[in-house]
C-alpha positions as CSV (number, residue, x, y, z in Angstrom):
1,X,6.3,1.8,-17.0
2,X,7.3,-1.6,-16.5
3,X,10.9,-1.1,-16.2
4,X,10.4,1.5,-13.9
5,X,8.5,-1.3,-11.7
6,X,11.0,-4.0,-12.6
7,X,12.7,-2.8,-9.1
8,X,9.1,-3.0,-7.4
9,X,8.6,-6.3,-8.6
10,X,12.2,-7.8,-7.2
11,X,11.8,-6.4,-4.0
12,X,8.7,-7.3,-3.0
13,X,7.6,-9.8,-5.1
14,X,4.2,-11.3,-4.5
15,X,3.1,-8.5,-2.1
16,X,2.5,-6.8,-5.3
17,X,0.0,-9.5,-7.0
18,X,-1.5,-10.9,-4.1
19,X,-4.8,-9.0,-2.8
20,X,-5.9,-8.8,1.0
21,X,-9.0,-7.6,1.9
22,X,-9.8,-5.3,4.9
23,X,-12.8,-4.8,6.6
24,X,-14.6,-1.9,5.1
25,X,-12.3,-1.0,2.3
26,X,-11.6,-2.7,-1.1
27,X,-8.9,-5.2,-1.4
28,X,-5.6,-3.6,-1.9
29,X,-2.0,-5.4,-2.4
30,X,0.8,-4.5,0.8
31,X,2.8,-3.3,-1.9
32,X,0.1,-0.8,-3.4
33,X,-0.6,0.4,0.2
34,X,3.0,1.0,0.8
35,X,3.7,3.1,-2.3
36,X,0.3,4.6,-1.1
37,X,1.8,5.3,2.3
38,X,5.2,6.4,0.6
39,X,3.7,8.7,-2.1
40,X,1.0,10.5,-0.1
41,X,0.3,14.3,0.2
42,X,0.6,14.7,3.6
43,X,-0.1,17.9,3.3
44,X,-3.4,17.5,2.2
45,X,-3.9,14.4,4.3
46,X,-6.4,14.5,7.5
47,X,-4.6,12.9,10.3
48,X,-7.4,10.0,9.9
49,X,-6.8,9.1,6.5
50,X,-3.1,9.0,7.2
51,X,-3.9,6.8,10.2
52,X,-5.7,4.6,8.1
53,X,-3.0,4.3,5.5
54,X,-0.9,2.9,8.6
55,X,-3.5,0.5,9.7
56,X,-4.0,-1.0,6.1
57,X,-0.4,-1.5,5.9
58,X,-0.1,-3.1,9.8
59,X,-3.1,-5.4,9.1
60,X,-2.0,-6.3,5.4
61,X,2.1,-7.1,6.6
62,X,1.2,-10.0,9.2
C-alpha cells in the first residue's frame, strides 16, 4: 500500500496530512477529496453529491 502511495505522497505532499474542515461535513484532507473526486462512481452519483465533491475540493484548494 505504501508504495503505491509513495507517488501520492511526492506530489501533493502535505495536502495529504493536513485536515480542513467544512461546514457541515467531517474534516477531510484536499488530497483525500481529490482521489474522492477522481475515483467516484459517477454513475451512481446524484448530481448533488457530485456537486458537493466539487465544492469540498474549491473550498479546501484556497
Amino acid at each position: 500500500m505504501r508504495h503505491a502511495l509513495d507517488p501520492v505522497l511526492r506530489w501533493l505532499g502535505q495536502a495529504v496530512t493536513v485536515f480542513s474542515p467544512v461546514a457541515g461535513a467531517p474534516a477531510s484532507s484536499l488530497a483525500h477529496d481529490l482521489l474522492e473526486l477522481l475515483l467516484a462512481p459517477r454513475m451512481t452519483m446524484s448530481d448533488g453529491e457530485l456537486g458537493e465533491l466539487y465544492d469540498r475540493v474549491a473550498c479546501l484548494k484556497s
